[in-house]
N, C-alpha and C positions, 0 to 999 in steps of 0.2 A: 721561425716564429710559429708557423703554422703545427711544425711536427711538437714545440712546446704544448701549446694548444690540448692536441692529441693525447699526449702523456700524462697531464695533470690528471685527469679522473685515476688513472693505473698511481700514479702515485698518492692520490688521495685516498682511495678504496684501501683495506689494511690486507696482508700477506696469507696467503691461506691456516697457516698453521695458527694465524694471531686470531681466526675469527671462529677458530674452535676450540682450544686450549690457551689463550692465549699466544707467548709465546714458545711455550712449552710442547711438545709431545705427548698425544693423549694416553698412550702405552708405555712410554717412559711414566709418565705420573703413577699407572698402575703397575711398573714393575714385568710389563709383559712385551713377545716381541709382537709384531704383526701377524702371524697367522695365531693366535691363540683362539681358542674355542669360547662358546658360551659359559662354558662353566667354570672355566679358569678365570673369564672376566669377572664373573660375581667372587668369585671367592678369592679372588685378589682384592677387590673393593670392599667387602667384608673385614677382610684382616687389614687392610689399614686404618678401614675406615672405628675398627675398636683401638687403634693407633691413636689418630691423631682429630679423635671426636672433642670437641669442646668438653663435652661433660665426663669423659677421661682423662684429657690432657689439657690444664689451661694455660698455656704458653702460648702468647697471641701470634706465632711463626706457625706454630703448629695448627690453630685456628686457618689462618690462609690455605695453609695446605691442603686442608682438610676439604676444602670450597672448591680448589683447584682436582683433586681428586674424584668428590663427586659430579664435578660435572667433568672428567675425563669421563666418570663409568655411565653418566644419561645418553653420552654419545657412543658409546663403543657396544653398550646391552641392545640398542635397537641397530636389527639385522641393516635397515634402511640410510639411518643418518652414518652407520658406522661405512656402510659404503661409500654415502659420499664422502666421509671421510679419506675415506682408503682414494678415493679417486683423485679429491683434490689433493693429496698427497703426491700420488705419479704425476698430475698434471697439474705444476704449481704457476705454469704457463698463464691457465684458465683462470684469470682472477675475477671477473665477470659472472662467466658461467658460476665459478667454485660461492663467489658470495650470493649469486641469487638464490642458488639453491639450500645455503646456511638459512638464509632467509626464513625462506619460506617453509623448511621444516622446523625453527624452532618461534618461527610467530605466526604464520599462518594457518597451522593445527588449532592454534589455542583459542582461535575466536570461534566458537559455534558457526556452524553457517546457518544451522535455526532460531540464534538468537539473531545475526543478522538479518534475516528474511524478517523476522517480525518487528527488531527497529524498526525497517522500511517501510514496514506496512505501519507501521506507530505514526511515524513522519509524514508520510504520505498523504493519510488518512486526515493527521493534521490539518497539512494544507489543505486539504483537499474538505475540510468543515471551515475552515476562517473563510474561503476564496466562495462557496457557497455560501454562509452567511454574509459576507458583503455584498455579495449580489444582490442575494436577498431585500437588504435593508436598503440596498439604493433605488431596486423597483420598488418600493412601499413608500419611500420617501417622494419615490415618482408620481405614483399612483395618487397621492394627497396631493399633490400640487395641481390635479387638476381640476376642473372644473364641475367635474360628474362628482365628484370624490368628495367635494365642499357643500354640493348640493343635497348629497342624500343627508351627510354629518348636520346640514340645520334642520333636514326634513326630522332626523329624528328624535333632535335636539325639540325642535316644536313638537311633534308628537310626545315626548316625555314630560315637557313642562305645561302640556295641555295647552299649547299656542298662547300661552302666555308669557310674554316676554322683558325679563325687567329693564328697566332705562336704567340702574345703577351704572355707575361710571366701570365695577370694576366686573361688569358683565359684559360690557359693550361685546366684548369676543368670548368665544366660545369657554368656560372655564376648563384649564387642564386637566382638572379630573376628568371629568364629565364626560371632554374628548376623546380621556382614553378610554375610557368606560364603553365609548360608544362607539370609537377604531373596532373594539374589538368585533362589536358586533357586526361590522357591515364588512361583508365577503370579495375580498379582492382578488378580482382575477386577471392575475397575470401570467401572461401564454409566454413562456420557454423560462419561469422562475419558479421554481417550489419551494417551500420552506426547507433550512437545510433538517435532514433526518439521519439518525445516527446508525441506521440499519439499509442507507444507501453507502452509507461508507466503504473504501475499497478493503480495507483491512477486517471491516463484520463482516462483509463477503465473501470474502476468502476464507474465514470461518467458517461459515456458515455452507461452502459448496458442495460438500457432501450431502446436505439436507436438501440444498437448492437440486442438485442433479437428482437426487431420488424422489422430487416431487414432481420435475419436469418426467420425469419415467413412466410416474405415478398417471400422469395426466396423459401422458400420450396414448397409454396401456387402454385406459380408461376411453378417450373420444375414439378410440381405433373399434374398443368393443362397443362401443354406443351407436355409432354411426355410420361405420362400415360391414359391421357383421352384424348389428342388428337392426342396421336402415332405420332407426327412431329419428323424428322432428328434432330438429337443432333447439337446445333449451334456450332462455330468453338471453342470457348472459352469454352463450357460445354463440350466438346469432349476433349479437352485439362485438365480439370479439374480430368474426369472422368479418363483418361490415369495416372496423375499425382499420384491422389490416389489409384488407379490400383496396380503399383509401387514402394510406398511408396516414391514417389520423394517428400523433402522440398520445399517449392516453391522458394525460393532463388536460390536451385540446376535447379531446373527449367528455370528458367527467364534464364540461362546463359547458354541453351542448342540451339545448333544451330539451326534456323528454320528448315531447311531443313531435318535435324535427329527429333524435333518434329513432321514435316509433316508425316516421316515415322513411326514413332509410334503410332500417333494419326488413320491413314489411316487400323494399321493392330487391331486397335478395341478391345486393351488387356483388358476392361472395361467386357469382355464377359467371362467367366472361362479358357475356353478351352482354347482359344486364349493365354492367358496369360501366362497357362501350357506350350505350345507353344513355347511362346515366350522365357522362363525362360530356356528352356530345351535346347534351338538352341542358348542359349548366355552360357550357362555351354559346349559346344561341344565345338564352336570356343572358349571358353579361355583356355579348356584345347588342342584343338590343337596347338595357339599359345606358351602354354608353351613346 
């Protein structure tokens, strides 16, 4: 039972000569024996192929033939398939090997591998804007359930209707327009969600790396001669930078730190060791004093 088992894929898989010619011989079809040369293969295929063309010969036997011919001659003209021809020929043992290798030279050439790479990055990219926009939408949906979020939404509600507030029944809450009107305006900050961006995508990226890698070049070029060969003060944005990574601040966390708490960070130079040790040691004191 077992040795059936075994058998069935070899007898399911088709015979070597069936998975290149059918069951025919590719050099019988053109008239030649096995070592013939290149240019006896074309000019055999040539002279039958003015034989037994459709649009010379319409007898529908001669139609078939003619299909069976030239694809004898698309296997026999390339030096590559015609080998493995010739091999699984001698070796009609290898039915495995003989059909992987059918395979893979007459369907695996034909798909780009650069159209594939850019499906993936199509797909990917995809996912990769849905999975971000949900996120997205389920922090904001977060974000208005709570409590800060409904308070600023009437603060600004009364600042726009001048604290005047109507008792209509169909006012009682907030109107929908009004809400969105006024969503928009009020700045929600949520640490580890950004809005999703079509120029964070991995597929515009990968586009875009040649410009990305020649600007990171650009910039290193650039603070290498600014700071190290010409010793100049760090600008306010490269002092910023340097603090940031200091830190280990996100930049999102960043962007939503108040100036004036940047000014003081940036001012005490944590970019330098010491300072940093410093700094990390005198924010471990005050949180365990305030607990």
């Amino acid at each position: 039972m077992a040795a059936a088992f075994l058998l069935l894929p070899l007898l399911l898989l088709p015979a070597t000569n069936a998975i290149y010619c059918d069951e025919d011989d590719c050099y019988d079809l053109l008239g030649l024996k096995q070592d013939a040369n290149a240019s006896e293969i074309k000019k055999a295929y040539y002279k039958l192929s003015l034989k037994h063309h459709p649009d010379k010969n319409p007898d529908p036997e001669s139609r078939k033939l003619f299909v069976k011919i030239a694809n004898a001659y698309e296997i026999l003209k390339d030096e590559s398939t015609r080998e493995q021809y010739d091999y699984a020929i001698a070796h009609p043992e290898e039915v495995f090997y003989n059909t992987a290798q059918y395979y893979r030279a007459y369907y695996g050439h034909k798909t780009d591998p650069r159209a594939v790479l850019i499906g993936l990055l199509l797909i990917v990219s995809a996912f990769q804007y849905i999975n971000q926009l949900t996120r997205y939408n389920q922090a904001i949906e977060s974000v208005k359930q709570t409590p800060a979020y409904r308070n600023r939404l009437k603060a600004l509600e009364f600042e726009r209707t001048g604290g005047i507030a109507s008792k209509k029944k169909g006012h009682k809450q907030v109107d929908k327009k009004v809400e969105e009107e006024v969503s928009n305006e009020v700045e929600l900050q949520i640490h580890g969600v950004e809005k999703p961006s079509v120029w964070r995508l991995y597929g515009v990226q990968f586009i875009l790396l040649p410009y990305s890698i020649g600007k990171l070049l650009t910039w290193e070029i650039c603070w290498f001669w600014r700071y190290w060969v010409k010793k100049l003060p760090y600008a306010w944005e490269d002092a910023c930078y340097l603090t940031q990574t200091s830190l280990k601040i996100p930049a999102s966390t960043w962007k939503n730190i108040d100036e004036s708490r940047k000014e003081d960070l940036v001012t005490r130079r944590l970019w330098e060791k010491g300072n940093t040790e410093r700094y990390i040691a005198e924010t471990r004191k005050e949180s365990k004093r305030r607990r």
